[in-house]
N, C-alpha and C positions, 0 to 999 in steps of 0.2 A: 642200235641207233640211239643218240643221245635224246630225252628230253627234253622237250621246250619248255625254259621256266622266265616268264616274261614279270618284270618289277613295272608297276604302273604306280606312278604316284602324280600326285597335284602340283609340286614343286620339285625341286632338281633330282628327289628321288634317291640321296645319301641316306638317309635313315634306313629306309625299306633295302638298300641291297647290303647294308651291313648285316640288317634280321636276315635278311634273306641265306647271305655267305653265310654266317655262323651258324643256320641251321640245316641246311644243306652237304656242310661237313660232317653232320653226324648221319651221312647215307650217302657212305662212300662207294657202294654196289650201285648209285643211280649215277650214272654219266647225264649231265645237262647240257642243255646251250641257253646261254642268258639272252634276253632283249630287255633292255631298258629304253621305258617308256616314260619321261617326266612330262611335268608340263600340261596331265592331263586333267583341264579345268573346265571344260564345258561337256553338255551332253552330247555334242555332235561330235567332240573328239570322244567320245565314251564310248561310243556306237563306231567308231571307227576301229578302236581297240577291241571290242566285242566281235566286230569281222574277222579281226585278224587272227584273235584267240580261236576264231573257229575253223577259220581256216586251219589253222595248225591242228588240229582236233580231227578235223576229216582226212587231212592228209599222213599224218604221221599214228602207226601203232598204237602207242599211249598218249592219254588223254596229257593238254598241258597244262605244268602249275602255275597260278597265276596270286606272286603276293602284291598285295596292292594295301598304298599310305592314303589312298583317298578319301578327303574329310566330310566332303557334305557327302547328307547322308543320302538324296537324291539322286547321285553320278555313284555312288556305292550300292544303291539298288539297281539300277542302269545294268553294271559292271558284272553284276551275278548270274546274269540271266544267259552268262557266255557257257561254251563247253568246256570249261577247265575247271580242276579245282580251285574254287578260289580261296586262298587264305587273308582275309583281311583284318591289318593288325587294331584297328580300333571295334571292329565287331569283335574280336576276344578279348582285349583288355579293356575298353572304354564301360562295357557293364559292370565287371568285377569291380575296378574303380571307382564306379561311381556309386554300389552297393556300400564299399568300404568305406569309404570318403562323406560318404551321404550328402554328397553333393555334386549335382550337374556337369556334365563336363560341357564346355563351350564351342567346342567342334568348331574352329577358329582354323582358317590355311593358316601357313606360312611360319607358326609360331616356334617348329622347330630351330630353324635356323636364321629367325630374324634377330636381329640387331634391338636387344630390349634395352641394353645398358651399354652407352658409348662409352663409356671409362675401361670397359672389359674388352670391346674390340680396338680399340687404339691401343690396349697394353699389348693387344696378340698381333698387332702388325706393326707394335715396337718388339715385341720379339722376334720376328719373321726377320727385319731386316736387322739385327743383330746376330742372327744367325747366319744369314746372308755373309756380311760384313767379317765373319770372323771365322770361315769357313776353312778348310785345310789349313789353316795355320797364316790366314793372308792379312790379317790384322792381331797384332797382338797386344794393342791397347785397350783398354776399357775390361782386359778379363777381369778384372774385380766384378764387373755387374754381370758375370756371366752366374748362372744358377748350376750349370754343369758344364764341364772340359770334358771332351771324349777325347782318350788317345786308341790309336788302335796303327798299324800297318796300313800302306795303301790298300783299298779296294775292302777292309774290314768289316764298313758300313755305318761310320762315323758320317757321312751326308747326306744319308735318308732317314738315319735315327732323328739326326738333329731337327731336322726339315718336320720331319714329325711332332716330335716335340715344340716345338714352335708354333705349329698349326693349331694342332689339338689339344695344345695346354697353355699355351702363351711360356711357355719354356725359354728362356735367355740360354741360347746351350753352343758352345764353340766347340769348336774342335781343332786337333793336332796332329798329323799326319810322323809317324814314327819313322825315319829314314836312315838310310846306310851312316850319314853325318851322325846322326846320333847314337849310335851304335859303335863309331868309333871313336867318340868321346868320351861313353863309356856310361852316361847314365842320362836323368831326368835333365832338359833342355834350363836352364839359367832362370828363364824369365819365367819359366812354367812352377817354381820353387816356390814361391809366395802362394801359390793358389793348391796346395797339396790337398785343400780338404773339397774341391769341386773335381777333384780330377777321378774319371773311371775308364777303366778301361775295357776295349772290346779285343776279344782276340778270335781266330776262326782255327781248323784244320789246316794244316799247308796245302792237301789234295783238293780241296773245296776251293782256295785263294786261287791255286794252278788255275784251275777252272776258268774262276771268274776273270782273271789278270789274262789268259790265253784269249778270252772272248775281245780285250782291248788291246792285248800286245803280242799276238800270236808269236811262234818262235823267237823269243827276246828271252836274255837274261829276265830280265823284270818278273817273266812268267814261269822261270824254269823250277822244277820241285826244287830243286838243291836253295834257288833263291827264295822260296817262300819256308822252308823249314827254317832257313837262316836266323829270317827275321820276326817271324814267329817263335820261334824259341826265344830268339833276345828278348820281344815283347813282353814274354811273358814269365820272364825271370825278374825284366825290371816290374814291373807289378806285384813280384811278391818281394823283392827287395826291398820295393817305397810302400811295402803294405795298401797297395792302391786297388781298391777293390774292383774288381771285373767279371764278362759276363762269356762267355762262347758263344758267336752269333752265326755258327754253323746250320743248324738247326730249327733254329725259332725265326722266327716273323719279326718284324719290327713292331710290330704294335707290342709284344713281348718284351721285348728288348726294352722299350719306351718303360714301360708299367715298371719292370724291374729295378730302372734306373730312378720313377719318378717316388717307387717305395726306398728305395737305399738313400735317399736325399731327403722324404721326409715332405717332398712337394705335392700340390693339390692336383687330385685327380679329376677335377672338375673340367670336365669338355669344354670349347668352345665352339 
């Protein structure tokens, strides 16, 4: 039976279940089941989640985990007194911190992902819709201010990198969908020649692409091994022809993908 491992925080709760994922991976013997709980700002919703933690606790085997971004420190005493382990990320790091630092920490909601500098979030929702705008290959003006050109095969994953990159960097990043037309022309698309030094490419496995291409275009050419070794090989011969550096996104995550792309360009790793 899986574990209950419940993310309780103050505000939407993104920080705490990223800590959360990335530690959780390293206990790959524990099967869990998540519940996210944001939003929790008062004592009466605290004691509401304290029910429910305990309910889980009585009913299920093992005890549940519970990490929790809750700031004040009054709904964080509240919160402990439940039947689960709690792991609370400012009770471990806010001491060390503030021993290091020699200075107070302000136990402030909100401040992870408020809006402190409007010149940073209007660059990230001119990136967002730049990438929007320029997505499989459906504008091809303005690539000069793009910061990266993905090309890759349909279904590669050139529209969640990007999406990505956009979000969480403010990233200007397009992309270009690699097709049979271009493959019988015989190389890098006209207009995509001025911009050789933004261009990377993604390429996958042909049995992985089956997959995914079978999941949207079941028995179709589109999907068939023969058609994705095709143009998977093309792909990825034009890449070493035009020395276009790229990445195999078989295997790895997007958020991998992202980092890789954002070091081979030399761009700020800095979140938004």
């Amino acid at each position: 039976m899986a574990r209950t491992v419940f993310l309780v925080s103050d505000r939407t709760g993104i920080t705490i279940e990223t800590l959360a994922h990335t530690l959780l991976t390293q206990f790959g013997a524990v099967h869990h089941k998540t519940i996210s709980l944001p939003f929790i700002d008062t004592e009466k919703k605290v004691v509401a989640v304290v029910r429910r933690i305990n309910e889980a606790a009585d009913r299920d085997p093992e005890s549940p985990v519970v990490f929790s971004s809750i700031v004040e420190p009054e709904l964080r005493d509240a919160l402990r007194v439940c039947k689960g382990l709690v792991l609370d990320m400012f009770d471990i790091y806010l001491p060390l911190m503030e021993k290091g630092l020699a200075v107070r920490s302000e136990q402030a909601v909100g401040r992870a992902h408020a809006i402190d500098d409007i010149s940073r979030y209007e660059s990230r929702v001119d990136a967002i819709n730049f990438t929007l705008s320029h997505d499989d290959g459906a504008d091809t003006r303005r690539l000069q201010a793009a910061d990266v050109i993905l090309l890759g095969v349909s279904r590669s994953g050139k529209t969640p990198t990007c999406l990505y990159l956009a979000l969480h960097y403010g990233v200007r990043a397009a992309n270009y969908p690699l097709t049979e037309d271009d493959m019988d022309r015989g190389g890098l698309p006209d207009f995509l020649v001025p911009y050789r030094k933004q261009l990377f490419g993604l390429t996958i496995t042909p049995e992985r692409l089956q997959r995914i291409r079978t999941e949207r275009r079941p028995d179709s050419r589109y999907a068939s091994l023969a058609q994705c070794q095709k143009e998977v090989r093309w792909a990825e011969t034009l890449f070493r022809q035009k020395k276009i550096p790229s990445i195999d996104t078989t295997t790895i995550s997007i958020e991998e993908i992202a980092v890789s792309i954002l070091h081979k360009f030399g761009l700020s790793r800095e979140s938004y």
